[in-house]
C-alpha positions as CSV (number, residue, x, y, z in Angstrom):
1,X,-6.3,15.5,1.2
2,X,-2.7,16.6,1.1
3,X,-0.7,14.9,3.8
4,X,1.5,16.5,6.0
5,X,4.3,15.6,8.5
6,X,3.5,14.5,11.4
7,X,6.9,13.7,13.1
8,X,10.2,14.6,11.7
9,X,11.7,11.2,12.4
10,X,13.4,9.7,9.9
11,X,13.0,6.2,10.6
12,X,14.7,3.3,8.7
13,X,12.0,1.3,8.3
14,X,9.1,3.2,9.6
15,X,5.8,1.1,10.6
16,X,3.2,-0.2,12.8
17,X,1.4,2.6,12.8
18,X,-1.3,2.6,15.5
19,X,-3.6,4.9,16.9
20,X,-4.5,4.8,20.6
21,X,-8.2,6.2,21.7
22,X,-7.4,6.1,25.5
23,X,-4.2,8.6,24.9
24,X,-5.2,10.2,21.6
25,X,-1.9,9.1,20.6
26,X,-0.4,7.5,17.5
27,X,2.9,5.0,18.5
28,X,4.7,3.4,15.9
29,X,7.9,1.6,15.5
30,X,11.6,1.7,13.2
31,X,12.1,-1.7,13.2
32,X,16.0,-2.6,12.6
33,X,17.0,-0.2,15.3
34,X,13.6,-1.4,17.4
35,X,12.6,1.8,18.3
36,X,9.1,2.6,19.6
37,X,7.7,6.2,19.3
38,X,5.1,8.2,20.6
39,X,3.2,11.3,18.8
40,X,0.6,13.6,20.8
41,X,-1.1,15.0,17.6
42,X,-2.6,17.5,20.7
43,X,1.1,18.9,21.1
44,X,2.4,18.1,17.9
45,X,5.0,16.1,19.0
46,X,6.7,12.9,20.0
47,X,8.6,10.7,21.8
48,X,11.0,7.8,22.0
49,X,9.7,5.1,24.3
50,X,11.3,2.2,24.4
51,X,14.2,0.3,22.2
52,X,15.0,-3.7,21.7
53,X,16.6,-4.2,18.2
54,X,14.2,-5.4,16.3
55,X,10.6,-4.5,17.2
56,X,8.7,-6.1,14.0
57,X,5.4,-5.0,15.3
58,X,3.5,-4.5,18.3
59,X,-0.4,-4.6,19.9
60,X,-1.4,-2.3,23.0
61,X,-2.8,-4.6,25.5
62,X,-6.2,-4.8,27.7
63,X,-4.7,-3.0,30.7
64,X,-2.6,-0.4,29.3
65,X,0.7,-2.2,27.9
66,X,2.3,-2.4,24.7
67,X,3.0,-6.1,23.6
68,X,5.8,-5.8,20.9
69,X,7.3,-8.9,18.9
70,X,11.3,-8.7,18.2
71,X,13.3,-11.4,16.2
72,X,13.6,-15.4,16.2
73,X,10.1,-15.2,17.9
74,X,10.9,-13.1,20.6
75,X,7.4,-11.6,22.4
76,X,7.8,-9.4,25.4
77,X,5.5,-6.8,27.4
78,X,6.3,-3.4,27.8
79,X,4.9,-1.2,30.8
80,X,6.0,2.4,31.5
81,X,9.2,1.5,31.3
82,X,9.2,-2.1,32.7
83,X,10.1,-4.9,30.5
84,X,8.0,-8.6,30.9
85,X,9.0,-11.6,28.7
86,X,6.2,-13.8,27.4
87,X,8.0,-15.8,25.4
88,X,11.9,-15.4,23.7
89,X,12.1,-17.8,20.8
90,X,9.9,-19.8,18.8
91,X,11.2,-23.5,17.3
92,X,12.4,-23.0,13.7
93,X,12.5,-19.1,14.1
94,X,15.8,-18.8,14.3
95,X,17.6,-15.8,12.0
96,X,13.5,-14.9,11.0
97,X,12.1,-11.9,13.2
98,X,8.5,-10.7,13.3
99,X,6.9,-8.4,11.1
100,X,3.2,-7.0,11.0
101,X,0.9,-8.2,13.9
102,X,-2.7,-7.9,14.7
103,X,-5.0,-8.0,18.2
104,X,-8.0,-9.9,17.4
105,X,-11.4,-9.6,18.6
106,X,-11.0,-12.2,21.7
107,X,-7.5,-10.5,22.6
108,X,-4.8,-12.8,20.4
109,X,-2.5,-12.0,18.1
110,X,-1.9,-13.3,14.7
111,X,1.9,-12.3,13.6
112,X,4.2,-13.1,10.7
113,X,7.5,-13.6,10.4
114,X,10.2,-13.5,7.7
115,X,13.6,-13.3,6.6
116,X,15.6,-10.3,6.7
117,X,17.9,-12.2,4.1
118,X,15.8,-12.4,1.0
119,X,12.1,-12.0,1.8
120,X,11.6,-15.4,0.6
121,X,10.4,-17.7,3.5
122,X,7.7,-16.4,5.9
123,X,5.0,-17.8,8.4
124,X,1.8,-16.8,10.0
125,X,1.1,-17.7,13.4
126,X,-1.7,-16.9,15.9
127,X,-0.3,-16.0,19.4
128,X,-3.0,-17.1,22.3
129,X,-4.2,-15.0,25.2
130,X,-1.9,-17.7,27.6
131,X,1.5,-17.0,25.4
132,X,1.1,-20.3,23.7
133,X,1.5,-20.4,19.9
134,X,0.0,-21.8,17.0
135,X,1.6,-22.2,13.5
136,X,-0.9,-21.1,10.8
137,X,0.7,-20.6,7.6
138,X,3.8,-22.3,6.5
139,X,5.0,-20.4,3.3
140,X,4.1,-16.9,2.8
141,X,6.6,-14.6,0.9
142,X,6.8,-11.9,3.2
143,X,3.6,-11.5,5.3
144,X,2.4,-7.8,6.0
145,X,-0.5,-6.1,6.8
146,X,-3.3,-7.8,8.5
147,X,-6.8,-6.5,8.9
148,X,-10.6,-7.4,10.0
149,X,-13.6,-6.8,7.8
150,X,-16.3,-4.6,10.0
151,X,-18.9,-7.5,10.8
152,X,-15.5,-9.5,11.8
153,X,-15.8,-12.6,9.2
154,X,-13.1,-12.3,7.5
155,X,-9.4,-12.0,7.9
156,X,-7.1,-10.3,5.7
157,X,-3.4,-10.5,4.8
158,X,-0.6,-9.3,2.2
159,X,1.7,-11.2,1.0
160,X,4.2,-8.5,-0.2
161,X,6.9,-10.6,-2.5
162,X,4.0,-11.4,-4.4
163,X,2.1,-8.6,-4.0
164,X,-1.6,-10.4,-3.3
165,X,-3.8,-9.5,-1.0
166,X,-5.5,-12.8,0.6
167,X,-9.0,-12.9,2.2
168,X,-10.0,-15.9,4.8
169,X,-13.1,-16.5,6.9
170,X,-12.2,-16.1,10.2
171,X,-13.9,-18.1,13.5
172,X,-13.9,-15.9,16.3
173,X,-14.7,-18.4,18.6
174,X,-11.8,-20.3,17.5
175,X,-9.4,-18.1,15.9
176,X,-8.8,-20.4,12.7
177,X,-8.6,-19.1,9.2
178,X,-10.0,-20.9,6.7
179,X,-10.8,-20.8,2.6
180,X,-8.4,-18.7,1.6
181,X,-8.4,-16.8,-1.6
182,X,-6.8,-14.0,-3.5
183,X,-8.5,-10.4,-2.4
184,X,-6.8,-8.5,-4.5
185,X,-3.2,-9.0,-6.6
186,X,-1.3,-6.5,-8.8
187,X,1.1,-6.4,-11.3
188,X,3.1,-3.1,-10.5
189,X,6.7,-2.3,-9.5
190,X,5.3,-1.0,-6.0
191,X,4.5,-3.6,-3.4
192,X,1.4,-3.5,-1.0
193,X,2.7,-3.2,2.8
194,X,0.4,-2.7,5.9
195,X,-3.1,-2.8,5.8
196,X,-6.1,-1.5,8.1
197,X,-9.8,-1.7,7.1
198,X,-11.9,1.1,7.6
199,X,-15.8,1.3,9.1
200,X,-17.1,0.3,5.5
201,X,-15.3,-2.5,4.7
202,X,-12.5,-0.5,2.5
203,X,-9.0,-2.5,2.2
204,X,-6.6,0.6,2.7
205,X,-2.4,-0.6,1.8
206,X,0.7,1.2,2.0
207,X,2.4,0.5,-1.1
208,X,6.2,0.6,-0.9
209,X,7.8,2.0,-3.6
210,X,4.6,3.4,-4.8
211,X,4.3,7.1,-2.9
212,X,0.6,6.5,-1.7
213,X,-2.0,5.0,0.5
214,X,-4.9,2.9,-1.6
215,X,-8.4,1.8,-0.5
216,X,-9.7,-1.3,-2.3
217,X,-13.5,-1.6,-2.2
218,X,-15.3,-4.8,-0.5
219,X,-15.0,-6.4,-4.1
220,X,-10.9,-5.9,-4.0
221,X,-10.9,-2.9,-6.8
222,X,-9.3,-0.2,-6.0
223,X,-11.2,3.0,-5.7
224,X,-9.3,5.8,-4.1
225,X,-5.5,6.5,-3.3
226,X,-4.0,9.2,-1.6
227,X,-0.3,10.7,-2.8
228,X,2.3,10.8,0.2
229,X,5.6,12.4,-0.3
230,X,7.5,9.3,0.5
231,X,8.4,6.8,-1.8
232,X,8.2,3.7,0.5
233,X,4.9,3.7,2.1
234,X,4.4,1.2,4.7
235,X,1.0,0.9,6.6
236,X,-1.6,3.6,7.9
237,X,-3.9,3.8,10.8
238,X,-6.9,6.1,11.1
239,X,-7.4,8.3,14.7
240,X,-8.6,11.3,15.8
241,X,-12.0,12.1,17.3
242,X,-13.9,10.9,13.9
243,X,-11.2,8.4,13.1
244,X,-10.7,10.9,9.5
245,X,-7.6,11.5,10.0
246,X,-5.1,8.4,8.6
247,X,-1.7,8.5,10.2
248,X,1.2,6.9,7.7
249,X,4.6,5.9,8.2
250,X,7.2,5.2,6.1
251,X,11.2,4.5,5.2
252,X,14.5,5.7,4.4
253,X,15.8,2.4,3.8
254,X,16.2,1.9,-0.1
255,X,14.7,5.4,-0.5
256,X,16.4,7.8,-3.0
257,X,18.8,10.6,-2.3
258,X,15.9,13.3,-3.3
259,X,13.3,11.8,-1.1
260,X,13.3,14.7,1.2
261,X,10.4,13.7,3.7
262,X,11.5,9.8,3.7
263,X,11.2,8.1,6.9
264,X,8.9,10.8,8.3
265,X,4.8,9.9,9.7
266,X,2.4,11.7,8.2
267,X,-1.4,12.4,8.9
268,X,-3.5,13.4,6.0
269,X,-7.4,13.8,6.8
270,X,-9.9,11.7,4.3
271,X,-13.2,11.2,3.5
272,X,-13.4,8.3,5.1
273,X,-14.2,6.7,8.6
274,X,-11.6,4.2,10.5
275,X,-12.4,2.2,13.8
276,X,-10.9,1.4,16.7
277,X,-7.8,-1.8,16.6
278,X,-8.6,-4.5,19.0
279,X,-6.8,-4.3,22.3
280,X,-4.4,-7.1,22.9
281,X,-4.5,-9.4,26.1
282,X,-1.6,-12.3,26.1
283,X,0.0,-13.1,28.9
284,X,3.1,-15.4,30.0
């Protein structure tokens, strides 16, 4: 399980992550410069696609698109090219941008937002297949990586300044989160980053300063990590015909002068099975 690199990009703040089934592709994002990539493990190599300073995050959509979320609660569609506002601002957003998001199971998105200030102040909301938004969470230090458990109960989400891990039950019919309560918290100089859940129910993080990818058990323990030679992880996805193969990004930004491979996505292959994201499907 030694990772390798992937794509020699050396982004500033490498993330996202996300593997697509359809084109067998990973894409991920840097987000200051909001830069969205492309790599063809088939070829070995990658593309730019499409920049908007910042890209935060971003879902692929139903029909082929790539919904991305930028700063002050900017949302927009991109097509091959084409640009589509949903939405370009959300009330009391202003100087926060988005970070991680997620596609539900019905096609929303829940997204969080933060400062780029001081990490202190940050918000989860749940974006609705018509564009309209709802305001879930009002203080949460830096919300990451988001995930859903295999049998699509339960919600999870980091909260990196603090470095917890929350869990919530989560009503598909509905999307509300509800009962919240601490998956998993640690007291370590690394912070946990993006998240992704594999077909058992394993809590896989990116921790950033840390060098490595960890899987927490269903109970929150951790059981397995995997060594990355990057020092600021930030999330994973798996891909590939088994979905084995985890594909990780990381940063420069903050990095130190000897980290050599910083910035750069890597795919490692584990002994573990991932599953396919939801597909997105908001519209204006």
């Amino acid at each position: 399980m030694e990772p390798r690199v992937a794509a020699r990009v050396p982004s500033w703040i490498g993330e996202g992550a996300l593997y697509h089934p359809d084109q067998e592709a990973v894409y991920w994002v840097d987000i200051p410069p909001g830069d969205l990539y492309r790599y063809d493990p088939a070829t070995d190599d990658h593309e730019l696609l499409h920049t908007d300073p910042p890209i935060g995050g971003f879902t692929f959509q139903a029909d082929g698109s790539v919904l991305y979320f930028g700063g002050e609660g900017r949302v927009r569609i991109w097509d091959d090219g084409e640009t589509e506002s949903v939405r370009e601002d959300i009330e009391g957003e202003e100087g926060m941008r988005f970070n991680d998001v997620i596609a539900d199971p019905e096609g929303r998105v829940f997204a969080g937002t933060m400062t780029d200030a001081d990490h202190s102040v940050g918000r989860l909301y749940r974006i609705d297949t018509d564009g309209s938004v709802a305001r879930l969470e009002d203080e949460i230090q830096l919300p990451n990586g988001m995930g859903f458990s295999p049998d699509e109960e339960t919600f999870y989400l980091v909260e990196t300044n603090t470095n917890t891990i929350y869990r919530y039950d989560y009503d598909g019919a509905t999307g509300d989160l509800s009962n919240r309560e601490v998956f998993a918290r640690a007291d370590a100089e690394w912070g946990y980053d993006g998240l992704t859940v594999d077909a058992d129910g394993g809590v896989w993080t990116g921790l950033w300063g840390g060098s490595a990818v960890v899987r927490h058990t269903p109970d929150g323990e951790i059981d397995e990590r995997i060594d990355v030679p990057a020092e600021h992880v930030t999330t994973l996805s798996f891909g590939g015909d088994a979905y084995e193969t985890a594909y990780v990004s990381s940063a420069t930004y903050e990095a130190p002068v000897t980290d050599a491979k910083a910035g750069r996505l890597f795919s490692v292959e584990t002994d573990h099975r991932g599953r396919p994201e939801h597909y997105s499907d908001v519209r204006p």
